[in-house]
N, C-alpha and C positions, 0 to 999 in steps of 0.2 A: 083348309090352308090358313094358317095363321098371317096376320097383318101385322107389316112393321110397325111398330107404335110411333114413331117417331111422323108415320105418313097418317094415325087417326087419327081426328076433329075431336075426338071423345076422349083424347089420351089423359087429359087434366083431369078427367070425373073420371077416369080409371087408375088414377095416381100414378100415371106414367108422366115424367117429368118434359116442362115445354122444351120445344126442341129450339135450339141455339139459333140467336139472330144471325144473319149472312153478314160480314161487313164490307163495306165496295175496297175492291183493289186499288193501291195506290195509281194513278192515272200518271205517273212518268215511269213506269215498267217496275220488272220485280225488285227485290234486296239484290243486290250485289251487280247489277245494272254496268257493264264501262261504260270509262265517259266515252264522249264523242271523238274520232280518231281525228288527231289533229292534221288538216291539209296537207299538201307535198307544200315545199318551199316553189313561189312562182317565181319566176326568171327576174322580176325588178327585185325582190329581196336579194334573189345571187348576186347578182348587179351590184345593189348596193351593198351588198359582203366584203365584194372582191372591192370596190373599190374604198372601202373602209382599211382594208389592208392596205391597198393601195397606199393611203394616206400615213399611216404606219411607218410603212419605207421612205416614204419621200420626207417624212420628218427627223426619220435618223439620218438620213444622207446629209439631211439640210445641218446636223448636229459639224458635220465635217467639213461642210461647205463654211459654217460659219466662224469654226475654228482657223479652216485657211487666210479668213476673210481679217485676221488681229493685224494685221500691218497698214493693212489700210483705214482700221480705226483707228490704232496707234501715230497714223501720221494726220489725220483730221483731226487727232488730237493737238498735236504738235502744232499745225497751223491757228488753230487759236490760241496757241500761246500757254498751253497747261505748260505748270513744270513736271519733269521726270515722274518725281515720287507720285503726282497726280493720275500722271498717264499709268505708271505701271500698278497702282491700285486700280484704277477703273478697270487696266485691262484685265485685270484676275475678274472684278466682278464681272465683267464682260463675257469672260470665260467661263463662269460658273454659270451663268443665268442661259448660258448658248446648252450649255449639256444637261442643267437638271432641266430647265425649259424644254429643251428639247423629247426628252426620256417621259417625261410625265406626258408629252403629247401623241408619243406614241405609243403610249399604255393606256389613256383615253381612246385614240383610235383602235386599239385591238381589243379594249371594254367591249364598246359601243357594238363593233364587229359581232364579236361572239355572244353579243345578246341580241341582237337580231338573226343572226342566222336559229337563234334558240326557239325566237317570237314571242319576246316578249315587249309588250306594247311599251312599255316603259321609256325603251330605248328608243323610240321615237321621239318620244317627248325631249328623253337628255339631251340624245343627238342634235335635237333643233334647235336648243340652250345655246352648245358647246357651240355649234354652228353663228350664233347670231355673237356671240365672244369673239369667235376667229372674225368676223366680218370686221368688228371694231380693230382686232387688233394688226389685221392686212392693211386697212386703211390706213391705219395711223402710220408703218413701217413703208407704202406706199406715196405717201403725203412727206416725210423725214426727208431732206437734203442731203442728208449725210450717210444715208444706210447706203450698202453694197448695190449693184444693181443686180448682181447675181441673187441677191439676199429677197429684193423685189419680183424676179422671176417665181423664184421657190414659193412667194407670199401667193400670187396669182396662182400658180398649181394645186396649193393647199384650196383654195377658196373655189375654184370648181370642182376638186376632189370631194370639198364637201358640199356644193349645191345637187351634184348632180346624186348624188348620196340622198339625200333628203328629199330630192324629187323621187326618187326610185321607193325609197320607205315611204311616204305617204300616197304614193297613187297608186288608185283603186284595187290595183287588182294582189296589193301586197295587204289592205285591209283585214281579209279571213284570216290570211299567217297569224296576223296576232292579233286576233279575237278570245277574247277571255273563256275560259271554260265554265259554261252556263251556271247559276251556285244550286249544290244541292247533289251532285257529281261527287263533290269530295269523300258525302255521307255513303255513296254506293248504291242511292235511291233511281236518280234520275233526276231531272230537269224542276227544281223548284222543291225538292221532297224534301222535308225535314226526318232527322234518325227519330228513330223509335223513342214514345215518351217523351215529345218535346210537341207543342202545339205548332200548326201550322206556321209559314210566313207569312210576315205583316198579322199575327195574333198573338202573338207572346208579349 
């Protein structure tokens, strides 16, 4: 019965050539590895989806409400004594800063939204930005003598819309949602793998 050469001791002094060193398997699984499935969405992220929309609507309403609201600037005007031309320049600006102000805060709000419901961590961060913005700017519209009081209400709706928004994205159990996909995933390796021909991580 002939011997595989590959399994003699004596292959080398029989000019059969050494047999091929074994190399260890990549230890985060084979090529082409998927990533990790990303979680279901938990009920605080829906939470704070819906009420990121939420927030959306209640700033375009607030676009109308404050459009209704020119006569009663225009005569707070009036009472201190602007003249005409004064009052009907401010009121355009007035009118201008209620609707682009408006429109841009509710395309932030459905930003914000649609990247969270995605999960991506980012949005957590902007959101808590935009959020401490709206704080300053509720206050200062709630502290004014002069603003609507309906305008004040709206300011308060806005400002728990987005508290309870931001409590909902950062507690705990909205965490995993948007947890970064581990590096090394992207190459198709697994968890830490560098592609083919590239030295390890933390070696190059």
């Amino acid at each position: 019965m002939s011997q595989d050469p590959w399994q003699n001791p004596n292959n080398q002094q029989q000019g059969y050539p050494a047999a091929p060193p074994a190399y260890p398997a990549y230890p985060g699984g084979a090529y082409g590895a998927p990533p990790p499935a990303k979680p279901p969405m938990p009920n605080t992220v829906k939470w704070a989806v819906n009420l990121m929309y939420a927030g959306a609507v209640v700033g375009l309403i607030n676009i109308v409400i404050g459009i209704s609201q020119l006569n009663t600037v225009k005569k707070h005007l009036e009472d201190l004594g602007y003249s005409q031309t004064t009052i009907d320049s401010d009121k355009n600006v007035f009118t201008a800063s209620i609707v682009i102000g408006g429109l841009i805060g509710a395309g932030l709000w459905l930003w914000m939204a649609l990247a969270c419901r995605a999960g991506h961590n980012y949005a957590r961060i902007v959101s808590s930005v935009f959020f401490g913005l709206g704080v300053i700017g509720s206050l200062s519209n709630l502290a004014s003598g002069w603003v609507p009081a309906i305008d004040k209400v709206f300011s308060v709706v806005v400002l728990l819309i987005g508290l309870l928004s931001i409590i909902f994205v950062w507690n705990g159990q909205s965490g995993p949602y948007f947890r970064r996909t581990p590096p090394g995933y992207e190459y198709g390796y697994g968890a830490q793998q560098p592609p083919y021909g590239q030295p390890p991580y933390g070696q190059g």
